[in-house]
N, C-alpha and C positions, 0 to 999 in steps of 0.2 A: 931105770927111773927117768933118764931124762928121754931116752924113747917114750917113755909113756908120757909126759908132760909135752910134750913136742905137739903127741898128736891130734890136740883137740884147736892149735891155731892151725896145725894143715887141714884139721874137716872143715872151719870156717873159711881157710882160701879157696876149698874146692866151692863150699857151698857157694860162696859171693860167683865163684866164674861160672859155675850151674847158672844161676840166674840170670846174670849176663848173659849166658849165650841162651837161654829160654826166652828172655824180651827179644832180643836179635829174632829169633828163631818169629817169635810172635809180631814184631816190626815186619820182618821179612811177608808172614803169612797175611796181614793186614795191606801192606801195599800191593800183593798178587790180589787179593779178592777185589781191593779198589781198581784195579786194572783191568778186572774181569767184567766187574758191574760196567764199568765205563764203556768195555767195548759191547757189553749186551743193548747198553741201554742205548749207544749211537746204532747197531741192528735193529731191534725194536722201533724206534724213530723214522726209518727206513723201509723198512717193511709194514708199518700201519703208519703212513703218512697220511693216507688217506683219512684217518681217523684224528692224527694230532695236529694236523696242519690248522684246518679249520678251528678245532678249540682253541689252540694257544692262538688263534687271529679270535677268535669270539673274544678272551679274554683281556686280549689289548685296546679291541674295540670297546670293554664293558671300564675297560682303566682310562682309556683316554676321554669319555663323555661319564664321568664318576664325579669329575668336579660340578660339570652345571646340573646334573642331576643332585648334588647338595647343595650347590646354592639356589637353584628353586626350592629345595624341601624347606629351607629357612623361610622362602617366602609363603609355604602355605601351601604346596602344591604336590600331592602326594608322589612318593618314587617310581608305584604303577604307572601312573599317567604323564609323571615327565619321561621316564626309560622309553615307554608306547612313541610320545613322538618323537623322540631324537631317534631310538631304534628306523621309523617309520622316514622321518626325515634324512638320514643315511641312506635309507634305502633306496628314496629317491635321487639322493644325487648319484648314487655309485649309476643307478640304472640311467639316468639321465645322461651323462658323461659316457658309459658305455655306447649309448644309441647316438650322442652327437659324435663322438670321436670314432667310429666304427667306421665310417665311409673313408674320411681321409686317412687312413690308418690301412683300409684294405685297399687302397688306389696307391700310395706308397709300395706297398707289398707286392704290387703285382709288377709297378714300375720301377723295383731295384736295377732292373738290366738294363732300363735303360736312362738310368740318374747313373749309372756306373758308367756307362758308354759316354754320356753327357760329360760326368766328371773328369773321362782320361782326358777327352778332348780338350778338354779346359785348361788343365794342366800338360798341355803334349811337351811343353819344354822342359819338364822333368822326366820325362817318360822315354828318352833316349838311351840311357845306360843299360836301361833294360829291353832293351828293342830287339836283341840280339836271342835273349834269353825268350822272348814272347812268340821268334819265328821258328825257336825251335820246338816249344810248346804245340804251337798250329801244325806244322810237319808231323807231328806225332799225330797228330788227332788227326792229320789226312792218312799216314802210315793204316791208321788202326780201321780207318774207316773202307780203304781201298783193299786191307787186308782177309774181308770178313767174307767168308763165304756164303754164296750164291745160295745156298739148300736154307741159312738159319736165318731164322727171324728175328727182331726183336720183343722182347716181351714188354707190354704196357701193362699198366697196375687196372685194376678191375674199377670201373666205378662204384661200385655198389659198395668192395672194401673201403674206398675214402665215405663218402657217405655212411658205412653204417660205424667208422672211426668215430669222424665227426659227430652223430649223434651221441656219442657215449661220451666224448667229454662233455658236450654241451650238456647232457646228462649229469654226469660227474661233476660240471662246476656249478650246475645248478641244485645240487643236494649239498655241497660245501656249502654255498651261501646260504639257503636254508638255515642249515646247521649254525653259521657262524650269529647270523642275525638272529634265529631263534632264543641260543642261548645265552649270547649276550641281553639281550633281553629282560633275562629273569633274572644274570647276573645284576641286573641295576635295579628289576624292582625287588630284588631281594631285600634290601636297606640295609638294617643292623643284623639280619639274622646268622653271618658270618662270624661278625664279633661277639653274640650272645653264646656262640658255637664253644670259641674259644675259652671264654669265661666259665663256661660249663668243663671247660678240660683239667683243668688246674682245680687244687683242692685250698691253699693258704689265697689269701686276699691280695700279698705282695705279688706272690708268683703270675694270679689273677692281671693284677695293675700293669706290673712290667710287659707279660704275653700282649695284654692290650695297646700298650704304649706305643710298641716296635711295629704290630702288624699293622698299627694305624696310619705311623710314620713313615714306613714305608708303602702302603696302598699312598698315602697322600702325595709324597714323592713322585713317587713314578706317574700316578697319574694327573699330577702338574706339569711333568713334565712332556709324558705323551702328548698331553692338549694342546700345551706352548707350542712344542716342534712341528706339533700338524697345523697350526694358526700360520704361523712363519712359514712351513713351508707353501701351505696355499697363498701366501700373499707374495710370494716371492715365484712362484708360477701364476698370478694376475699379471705382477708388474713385468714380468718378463714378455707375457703375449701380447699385452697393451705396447709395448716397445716394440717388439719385432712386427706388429699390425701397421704402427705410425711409419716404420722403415718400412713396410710395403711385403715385407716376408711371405710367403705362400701357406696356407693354415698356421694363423699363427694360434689359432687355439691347441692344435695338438699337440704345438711345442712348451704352449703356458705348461698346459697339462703335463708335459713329459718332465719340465724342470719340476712341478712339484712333487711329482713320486717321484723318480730320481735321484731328487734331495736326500733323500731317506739312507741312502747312500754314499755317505760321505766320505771325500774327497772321489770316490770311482763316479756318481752319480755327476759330479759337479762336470766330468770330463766329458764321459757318455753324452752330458746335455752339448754342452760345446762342440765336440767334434757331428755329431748331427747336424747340427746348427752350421757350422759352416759349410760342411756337404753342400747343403741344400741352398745355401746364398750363394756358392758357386757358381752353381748350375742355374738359377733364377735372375741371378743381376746381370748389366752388361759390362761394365768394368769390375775387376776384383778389389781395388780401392775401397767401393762400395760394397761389395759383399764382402768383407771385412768387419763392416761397423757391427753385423750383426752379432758375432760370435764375438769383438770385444764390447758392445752388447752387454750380452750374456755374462761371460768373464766380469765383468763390473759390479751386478747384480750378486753373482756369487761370492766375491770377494768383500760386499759391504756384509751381504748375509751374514756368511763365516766369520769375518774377522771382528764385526760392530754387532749387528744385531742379537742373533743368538746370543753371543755371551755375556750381554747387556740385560736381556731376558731370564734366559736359561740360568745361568750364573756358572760359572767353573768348575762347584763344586763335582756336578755331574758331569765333567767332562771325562773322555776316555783316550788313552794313548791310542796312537794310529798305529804302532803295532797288533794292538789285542784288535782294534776295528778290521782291519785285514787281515786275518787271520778269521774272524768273525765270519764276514761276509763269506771268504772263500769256502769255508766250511757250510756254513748252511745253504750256500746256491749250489755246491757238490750235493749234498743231502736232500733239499727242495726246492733246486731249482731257483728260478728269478724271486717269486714268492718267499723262498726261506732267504732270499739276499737283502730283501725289502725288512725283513722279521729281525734280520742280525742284530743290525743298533740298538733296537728297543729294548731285546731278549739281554743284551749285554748288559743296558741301561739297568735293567730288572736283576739281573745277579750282582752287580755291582753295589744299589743300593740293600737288599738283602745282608750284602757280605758287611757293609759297614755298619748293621745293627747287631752284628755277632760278633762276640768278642775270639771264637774260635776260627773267624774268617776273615778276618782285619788283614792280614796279610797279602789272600786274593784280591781285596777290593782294592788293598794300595797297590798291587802290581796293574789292576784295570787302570787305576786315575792316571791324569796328566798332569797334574799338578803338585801331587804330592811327593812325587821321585825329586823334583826340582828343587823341594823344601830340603828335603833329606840332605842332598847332597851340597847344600849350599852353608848348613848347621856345620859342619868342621871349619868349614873356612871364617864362620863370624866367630867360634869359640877359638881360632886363631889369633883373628884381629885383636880379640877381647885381651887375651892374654899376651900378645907384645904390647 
């Protein structure tokens, strides 16, 4: 009898560890499949770049001009015909800037060898420790050269192969752009037909309200703040080529231009502009004194940028650890390149606020922010104080 009484609390201990190790088993199987989507979906991205590069740029382009396309609708001005010109007037600057900055940009290029030869020179007083190391470098390249036999040739690249290269990306970036300004386009004269989308998904009124709330909140978000960063950053590449112009700099427009996309890239952006920048004062002024001013310049401008401006604008809330931003960058310029490095902060910016309208991703968005780690960890020490 007390065998038989026994055995209905041992089928309940079996059953309760059955289930534990079925959620185990089922926790287990849910984090492989996410591991799996994740590394499909980074394939995928990879393998049709060609295809989501451009959209996801159309649709930053249709979020960052999404504000004045609503503040003209308030005034009377339909969302076809504001999107037509901003699309149209984008299009001219990009093309505009491409044709003005194209010459000093391919006369740089061509004269790397010999702004690097300019630069040892300049610098020959640090260039002694390695002196030793650079004669045996040459030695080799005489070894290799005096080594090569009489009977072989060198082989030169075909012209025709660079040329018909050449055509195909010029091809290729000219069906991007297309594509990007096409769709952004309809992105913006689309208006409300987005949010009537949504409203038609959901069946109660609340669920209606709330869907509406979040998608609105966050479209407004992000594209206040897309529009902010690219105001600031183009003002912050004026003032930078207005400076380096009055210092006498040599194109100073290609460098206004270079700080403002650059920018885009923060803290790596900020450097890249600087150390170019002082290259090139180097090599151009006659005392280093002087070619100095222009890279602390620079350095000046970035650092009111960074430190005052933006976050005066912008506001904190959207701000992101400079871990997740480099780690950002380094991943989508592996993936796409300079383009997908330019794409990181925005794309971060956009999951980021996402995450903080979901209460099932509050947790990713606080590991993005920078400010909010700082709260956390600061709440034990006031509930310290509080209580001595």
């Amino acid at each position: 009898m007390k065998a038989e009484s026994a055995a209905p609390g041992a089928g309940t201990h079996i059953s309760e560890d059955a289930r534990g190790e079925a959620r185990a088993d089922m926790q287990l199987m849910r984090s492989l499949l996410i591991g799996i989507f994740i590394f499909m979906a980074i394939y995928a991205l990879d393998f049709a770049k060609a295809f989501f590069m451009p959209v996801i740029l159309a649709f930053l382009l249709a979020l960052t001009l999404t504000p004045i396309v609503r503040f003209l609708r308030k005034r009377g001005i339909p969302e076809a015909l504001s999107a037509t010109l901003l699309v149209v007037l984008s299009l001219f600057i990009v093309v505009s800037a491409g044709y003005l900055l194209s010459g000093p940009v391919i006369d740089l290029i061509n004269n790397t060898s010999t702004i690097g030869q300019q630069l040892t020179e300049r610098l020959a007083q640090l260039r002694r420790p390695f002196e030793k190391i650079m004669e045996i470098s040459h030695q080799l390249e005489g070894l290799t050269e005096t080594t090569q036999e009489p009977g072989i040739q060198r082989v030169a690249m075909a012209q025709s192969g660079i040329l018909s290269s050449a055509a195909s990306n010029v091809l290729s970036a000219g069906t991007s752009f297309t594509i990007i300004f096409v769709l952004s386009l309809f992105l913006l004269a689309s208006g409300t037909m987005f949010y009537e989308k949504i409203i038609q998904s959901f069946t109660s009124l609340s669920e209606k309200k709330r869907a509406l709330r979040v998608v609105f909140d966050v479209e407004r978000e992000i594209s206040h703040y897309l529009l902010t960063v690219t105001i600031i950053n183009a003002g912050l590449g004026t003032v930078i080529g207005l400076g380096l112009w009055a210092l006498g700099m040599p194109n100073p427009l290609v460098w206004g231009a270079a700080a403002a996309l650059l920018n885009f890239l923060p803290y790596v952006g900020a450097l890249m502009t600087l150390v170019l920048v002082a290259v090139i004062a180097l090599i151009s002024f006659d005392t280093i004194s002087y070619a100095l001013l222009a890279p602390a310049f620079v350095l000046l401008c970035d650092i009111i940028e960074g430190q005052f401006v933006t976050p005066m604008v912008v506001g904190r809330r959207l701000e992101i650890n400079a871990v997740a931003i480099f780690i950002a960058i380094a991943f989508w310029s592996w993936l796409w390149g300079f383009v997908g490095a330019l794409m990181a902060v925005p794309l971060l910016v956009v999951i980021k606020v996402f995450c903080d309208h979901f209460d099932g991703l509050t947790h990713v968005g606080n590991f993005l922010a920078a400010q909010q780690t700082a709260v956390v960890e600061d709440e034990p020490v006031e509930e310290a104080h509080k209580a001595g």
